[in-house]
C-alpha positions in Angstrom: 0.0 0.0 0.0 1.4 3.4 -0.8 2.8 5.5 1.9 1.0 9.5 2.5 3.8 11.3 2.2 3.0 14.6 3.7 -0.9 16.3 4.1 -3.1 18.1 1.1 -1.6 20.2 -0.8 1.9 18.5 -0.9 3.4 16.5 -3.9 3.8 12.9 -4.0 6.3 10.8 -5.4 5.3 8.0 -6.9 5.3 4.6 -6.1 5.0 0.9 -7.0 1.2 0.4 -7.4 0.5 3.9 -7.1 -2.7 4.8 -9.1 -5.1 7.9 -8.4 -8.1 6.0 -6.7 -5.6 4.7 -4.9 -3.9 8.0 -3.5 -7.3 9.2 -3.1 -8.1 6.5 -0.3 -4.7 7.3 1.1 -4.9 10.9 1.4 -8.4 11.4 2.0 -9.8 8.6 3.3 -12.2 7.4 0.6 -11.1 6.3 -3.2 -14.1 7.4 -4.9 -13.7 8.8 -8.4 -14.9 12.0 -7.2 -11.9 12.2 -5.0 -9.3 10.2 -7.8 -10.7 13.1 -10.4 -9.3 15.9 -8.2 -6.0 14.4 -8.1 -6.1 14.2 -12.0 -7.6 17.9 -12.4 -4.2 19.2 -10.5 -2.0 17.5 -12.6 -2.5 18.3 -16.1 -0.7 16.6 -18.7 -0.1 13.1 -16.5 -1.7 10.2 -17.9 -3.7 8.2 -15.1 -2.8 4.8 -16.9 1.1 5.6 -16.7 2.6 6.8 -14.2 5.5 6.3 -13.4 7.9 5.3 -10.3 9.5 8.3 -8.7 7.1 10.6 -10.7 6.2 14.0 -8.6 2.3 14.2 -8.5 0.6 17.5 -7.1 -1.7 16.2 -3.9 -4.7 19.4 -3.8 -6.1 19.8 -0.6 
């Protein structure tokens, strides 16, 4: 399971098995794609399907 690495808003770096549902359920307690699709609106430009280890990923509060 991924690690939080700090509290909304902070960056995360990614990790083995990280995907956005994911991160959602770790940072805010609930995976729901309502919660995965705020992670995705504050990072522009990064594929949900590919990301990548050690990848910096913007966390919004």
């Amino acid at each position: 399971m991924p690690r939080k690495q700090g509290n909304p808003p902070c960056e995360h770096t990614v990790e083995s098995g990280d995907t956005f549902s994911i991160l959602a359920g770790v940072y805010y307690g609930d995976p729901s794609d309502a919660n995965a699709n705020k992670i995705m609106a504050a990072n522009p430009g990064v594929a949900a399907t590919s990301l990548s280890i050690g990848q910096k990923i913007n966390i919004p509060a």
